[in-house]
MDTraj code that builds the backbone (N, CA, C; nanometers):
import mdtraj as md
import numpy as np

residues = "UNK UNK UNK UNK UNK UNK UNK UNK UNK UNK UNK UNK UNK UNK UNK UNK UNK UNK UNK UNK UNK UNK UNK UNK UNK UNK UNK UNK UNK UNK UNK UNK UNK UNK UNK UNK UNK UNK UNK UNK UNK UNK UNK UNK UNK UNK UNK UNK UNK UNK UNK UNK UNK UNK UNK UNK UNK UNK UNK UNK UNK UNK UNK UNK UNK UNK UNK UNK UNK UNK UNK UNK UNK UNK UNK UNK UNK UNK UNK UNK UNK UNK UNK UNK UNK UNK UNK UNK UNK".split()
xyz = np.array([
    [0.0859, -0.1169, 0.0000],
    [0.0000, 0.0000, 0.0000],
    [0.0906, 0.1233, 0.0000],
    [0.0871, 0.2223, -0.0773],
    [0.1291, 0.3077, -0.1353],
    [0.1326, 0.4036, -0.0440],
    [0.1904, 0.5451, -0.0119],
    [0.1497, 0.6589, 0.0416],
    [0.0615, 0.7238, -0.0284],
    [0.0609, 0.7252, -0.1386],
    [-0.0299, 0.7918, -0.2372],
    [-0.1535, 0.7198, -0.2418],
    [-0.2066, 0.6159, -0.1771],
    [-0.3220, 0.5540, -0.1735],
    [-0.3853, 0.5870, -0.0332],
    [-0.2786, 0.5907, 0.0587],
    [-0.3735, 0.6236, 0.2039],
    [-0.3534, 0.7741, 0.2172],
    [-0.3165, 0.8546, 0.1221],
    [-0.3811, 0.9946, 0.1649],
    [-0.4954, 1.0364, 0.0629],
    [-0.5557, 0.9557, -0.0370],
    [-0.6478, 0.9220, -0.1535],
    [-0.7552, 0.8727, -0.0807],
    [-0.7657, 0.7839, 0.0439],
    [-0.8401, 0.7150, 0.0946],
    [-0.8796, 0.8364, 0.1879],
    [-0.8139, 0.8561, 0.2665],
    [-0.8156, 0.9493, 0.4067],
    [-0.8838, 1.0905, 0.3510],
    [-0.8034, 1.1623, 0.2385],
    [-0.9048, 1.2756, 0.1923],
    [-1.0575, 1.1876, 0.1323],
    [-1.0657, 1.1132, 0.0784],
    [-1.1813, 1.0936, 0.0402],
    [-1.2844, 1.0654, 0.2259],
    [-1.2282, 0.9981, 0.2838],
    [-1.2780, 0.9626, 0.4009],
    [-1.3526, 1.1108, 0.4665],
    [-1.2298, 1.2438, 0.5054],
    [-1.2556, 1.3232, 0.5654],
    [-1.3863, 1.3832, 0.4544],
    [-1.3720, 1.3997, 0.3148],
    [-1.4696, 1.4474, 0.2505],
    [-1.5906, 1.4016, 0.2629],
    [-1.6178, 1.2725, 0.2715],
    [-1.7646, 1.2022, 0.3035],
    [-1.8542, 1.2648, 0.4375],
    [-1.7125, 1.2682, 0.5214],
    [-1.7576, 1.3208, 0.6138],
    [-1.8455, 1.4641, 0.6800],
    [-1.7363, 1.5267, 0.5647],
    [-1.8304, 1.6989, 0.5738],
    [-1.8828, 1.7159, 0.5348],
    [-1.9570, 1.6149, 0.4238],
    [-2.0698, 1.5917, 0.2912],
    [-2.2053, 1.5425, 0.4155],
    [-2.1509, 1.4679, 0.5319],
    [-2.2799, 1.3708, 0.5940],
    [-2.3004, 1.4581, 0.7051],
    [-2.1874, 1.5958, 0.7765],
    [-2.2698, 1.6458, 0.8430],
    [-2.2884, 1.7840, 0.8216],
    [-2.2675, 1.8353, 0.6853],
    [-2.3006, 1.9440, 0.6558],
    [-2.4944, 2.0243, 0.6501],
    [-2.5591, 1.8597, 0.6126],
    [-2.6899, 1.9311, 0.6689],
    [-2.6908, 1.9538, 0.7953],
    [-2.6875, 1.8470, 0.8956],
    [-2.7217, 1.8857, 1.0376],
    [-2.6531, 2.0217, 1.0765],
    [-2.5009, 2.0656, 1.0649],
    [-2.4812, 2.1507, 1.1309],
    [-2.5003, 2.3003, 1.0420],
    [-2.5436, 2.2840, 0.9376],
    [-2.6195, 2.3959, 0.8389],
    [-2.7326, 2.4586, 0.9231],
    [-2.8040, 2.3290, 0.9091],
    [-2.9493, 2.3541, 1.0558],
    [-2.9480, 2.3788, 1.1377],
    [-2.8316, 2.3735, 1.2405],
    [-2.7544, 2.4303, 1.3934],
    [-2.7598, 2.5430, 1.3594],
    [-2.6392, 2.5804, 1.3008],
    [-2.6103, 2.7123, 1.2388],
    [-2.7168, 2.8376, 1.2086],
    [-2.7821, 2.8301, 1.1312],
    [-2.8614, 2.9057, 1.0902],
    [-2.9882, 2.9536, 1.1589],
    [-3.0392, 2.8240, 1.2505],
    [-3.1241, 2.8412, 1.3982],
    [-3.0473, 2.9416, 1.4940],
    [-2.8782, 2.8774, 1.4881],
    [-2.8699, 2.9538, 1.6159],
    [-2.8271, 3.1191, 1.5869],
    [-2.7967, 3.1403, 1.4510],
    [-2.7884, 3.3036, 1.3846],
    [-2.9428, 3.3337, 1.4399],
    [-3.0479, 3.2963, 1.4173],
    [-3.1503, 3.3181, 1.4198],
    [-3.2234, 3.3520, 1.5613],
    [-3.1605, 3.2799, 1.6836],
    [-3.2340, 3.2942, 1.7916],
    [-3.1038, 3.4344, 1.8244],
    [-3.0216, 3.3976, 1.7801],
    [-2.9440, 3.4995, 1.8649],
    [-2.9785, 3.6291, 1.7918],
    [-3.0033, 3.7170, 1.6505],
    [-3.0472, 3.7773, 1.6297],
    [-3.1949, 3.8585, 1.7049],
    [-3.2799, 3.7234, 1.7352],
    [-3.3757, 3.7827, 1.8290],
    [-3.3478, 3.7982, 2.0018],
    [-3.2839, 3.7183, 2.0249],
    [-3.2614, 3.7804, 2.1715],
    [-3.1718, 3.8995, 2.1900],
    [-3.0841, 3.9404, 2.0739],
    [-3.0451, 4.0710, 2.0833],
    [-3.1490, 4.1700, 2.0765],
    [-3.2439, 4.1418, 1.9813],
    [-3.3191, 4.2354, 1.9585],
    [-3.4605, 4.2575, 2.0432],
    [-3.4702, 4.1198, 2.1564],
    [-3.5561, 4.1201, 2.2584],
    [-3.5376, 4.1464, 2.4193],
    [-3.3380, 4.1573, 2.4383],
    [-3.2866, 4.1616, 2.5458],
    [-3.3315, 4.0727, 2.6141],
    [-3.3435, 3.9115, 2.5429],
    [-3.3692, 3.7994, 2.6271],
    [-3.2435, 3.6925, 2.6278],
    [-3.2116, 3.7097, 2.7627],
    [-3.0904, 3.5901, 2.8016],
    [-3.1182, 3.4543, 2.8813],
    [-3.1954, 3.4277, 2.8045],
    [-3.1888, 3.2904, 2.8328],
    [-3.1517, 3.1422, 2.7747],
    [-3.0949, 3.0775, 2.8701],
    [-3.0119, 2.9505, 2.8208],
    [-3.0860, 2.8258, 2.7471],
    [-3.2321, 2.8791, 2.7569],
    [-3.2878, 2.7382, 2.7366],
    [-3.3469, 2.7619, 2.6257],
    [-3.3638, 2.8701, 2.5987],
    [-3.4109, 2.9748, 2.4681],
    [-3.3284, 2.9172, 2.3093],
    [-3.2022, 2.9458, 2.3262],
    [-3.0780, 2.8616, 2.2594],
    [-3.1505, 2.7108, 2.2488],
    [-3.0628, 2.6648, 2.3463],
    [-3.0661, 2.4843, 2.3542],
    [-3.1514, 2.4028, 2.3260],
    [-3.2668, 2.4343, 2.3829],
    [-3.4072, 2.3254, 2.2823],
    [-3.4300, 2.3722, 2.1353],
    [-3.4345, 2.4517, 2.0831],
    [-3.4714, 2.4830, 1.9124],
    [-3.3364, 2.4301, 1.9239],
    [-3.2269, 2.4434, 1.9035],
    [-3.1420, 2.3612, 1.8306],
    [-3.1321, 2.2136, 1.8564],
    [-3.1728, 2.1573, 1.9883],
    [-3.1500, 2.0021, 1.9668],
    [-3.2780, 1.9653, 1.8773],
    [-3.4008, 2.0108, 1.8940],
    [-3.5037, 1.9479, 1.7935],
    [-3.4621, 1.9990, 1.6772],
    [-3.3807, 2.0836, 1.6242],
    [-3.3484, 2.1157, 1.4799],
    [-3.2772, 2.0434, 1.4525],
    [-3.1442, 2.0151, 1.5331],
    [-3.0771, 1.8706, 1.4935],
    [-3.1348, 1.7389, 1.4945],
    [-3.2224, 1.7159, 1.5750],
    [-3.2788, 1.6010, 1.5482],
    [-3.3878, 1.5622, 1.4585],
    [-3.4578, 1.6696, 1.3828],
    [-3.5018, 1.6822, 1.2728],
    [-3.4167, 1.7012, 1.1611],
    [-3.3358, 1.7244, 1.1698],
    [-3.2411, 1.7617, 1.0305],
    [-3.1195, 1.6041, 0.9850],
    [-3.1423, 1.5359, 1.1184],
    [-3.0777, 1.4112, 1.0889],
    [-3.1746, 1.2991, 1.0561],
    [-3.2988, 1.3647, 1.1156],
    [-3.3907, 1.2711, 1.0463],
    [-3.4388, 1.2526, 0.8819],
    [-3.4573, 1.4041, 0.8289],
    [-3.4604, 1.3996, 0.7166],
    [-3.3781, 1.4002, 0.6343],
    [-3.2215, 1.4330, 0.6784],
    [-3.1392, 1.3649, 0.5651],
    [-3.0440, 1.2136, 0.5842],
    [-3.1251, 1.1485, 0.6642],
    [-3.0793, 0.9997, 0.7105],
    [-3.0701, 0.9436, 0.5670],
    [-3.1615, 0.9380, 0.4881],
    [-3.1462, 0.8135, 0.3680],
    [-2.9992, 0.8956, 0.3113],
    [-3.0193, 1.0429, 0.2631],
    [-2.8804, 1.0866, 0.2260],
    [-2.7540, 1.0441, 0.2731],
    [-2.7459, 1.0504, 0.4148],
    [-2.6515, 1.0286, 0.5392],
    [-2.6071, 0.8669, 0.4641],
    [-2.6878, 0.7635, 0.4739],
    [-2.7235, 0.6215, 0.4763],
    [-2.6503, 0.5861, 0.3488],
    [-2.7152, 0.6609, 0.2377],
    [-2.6495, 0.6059, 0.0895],
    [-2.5343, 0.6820, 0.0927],
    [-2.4405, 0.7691, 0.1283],
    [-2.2666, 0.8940, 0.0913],
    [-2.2232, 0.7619, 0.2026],
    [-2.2557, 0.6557, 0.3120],
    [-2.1933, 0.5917, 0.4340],
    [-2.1260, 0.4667, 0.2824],
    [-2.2959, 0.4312, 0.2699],
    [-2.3063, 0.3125, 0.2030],
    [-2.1721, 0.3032, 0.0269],
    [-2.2045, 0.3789, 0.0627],
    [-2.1160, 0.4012, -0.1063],
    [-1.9544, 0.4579, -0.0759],
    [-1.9287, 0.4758, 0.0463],
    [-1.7793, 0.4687, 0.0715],
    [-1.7408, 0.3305, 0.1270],
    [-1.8476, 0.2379, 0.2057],
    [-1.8241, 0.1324, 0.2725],
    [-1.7700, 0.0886, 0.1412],
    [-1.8725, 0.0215, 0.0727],
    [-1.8515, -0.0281, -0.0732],
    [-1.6759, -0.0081, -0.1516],
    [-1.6916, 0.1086, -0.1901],
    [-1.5679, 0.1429, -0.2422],
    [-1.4039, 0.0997, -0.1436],
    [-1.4266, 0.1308, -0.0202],
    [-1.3244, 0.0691, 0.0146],
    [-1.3417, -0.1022, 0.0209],
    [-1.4156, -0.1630, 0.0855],
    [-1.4037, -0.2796, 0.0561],
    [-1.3778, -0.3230, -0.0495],
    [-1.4083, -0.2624, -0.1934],
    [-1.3733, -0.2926, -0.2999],
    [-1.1808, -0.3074, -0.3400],
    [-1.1491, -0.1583, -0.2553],
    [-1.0177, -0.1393, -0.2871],
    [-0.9306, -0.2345, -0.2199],
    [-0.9978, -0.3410, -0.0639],
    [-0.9195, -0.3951, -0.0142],
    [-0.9465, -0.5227, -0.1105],
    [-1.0296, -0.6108, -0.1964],
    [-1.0237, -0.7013, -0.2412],
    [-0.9019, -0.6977, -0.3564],
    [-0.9136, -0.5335, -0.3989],
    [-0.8200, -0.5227, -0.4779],
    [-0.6718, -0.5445, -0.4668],
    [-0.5996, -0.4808, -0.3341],
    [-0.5177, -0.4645, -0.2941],
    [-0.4754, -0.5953, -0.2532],
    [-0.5519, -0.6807, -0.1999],
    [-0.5275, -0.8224, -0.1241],
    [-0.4782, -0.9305, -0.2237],
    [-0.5088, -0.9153, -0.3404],
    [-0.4697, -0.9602, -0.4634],
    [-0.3515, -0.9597, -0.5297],
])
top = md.Topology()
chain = top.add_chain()
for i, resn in enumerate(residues, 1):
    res = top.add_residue(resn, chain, resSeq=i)
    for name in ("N", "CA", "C"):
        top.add_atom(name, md.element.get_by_symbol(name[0]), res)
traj = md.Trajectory(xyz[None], top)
């Protein structure tokens, strides 16, 4: 196994990765621009204000892009197993 194959593997690896949680933390993100915009603009400091809209936004946002999540997992599993039948050869 090559050096040039395990940093081919490893960038592809880290890429899958920011591909599978770029919805969820898109949906973090943009909730939490959002509450914090209004509690500036309501002079409301509260902690719990934050924290529940974003865990049900994350947990809605992993719900609906699970099959996405499921098939970018499924299709790297694949490919490497492929590359180790290759390599084993």
């Amino acid at each position: 196994m090559s050096l040039d194959l395990v940093i081919s593997i490893l960038s592809e690896a880290f890429y899958t990765v920011l591909l599978i949680l770029l919805p969820v933390l898109g949906a973090g993100l943009i909730l939490g621009v959002i509450i914090s915009i209004f509690q500036a603009a309501t002079s409301i400091q509260e902690m719990t204000l934050t924290f529940v809209p974003k865990i049900i936004i994350t947990a809605v946002a992993i719900i609906v892009s699970l099959p996405f999540m499921a098939d970018k997992l499924i299709m790297f599993t694949n490919k490497i197993f492929n590359l180790i039948s290759t390599i084993v050869k």
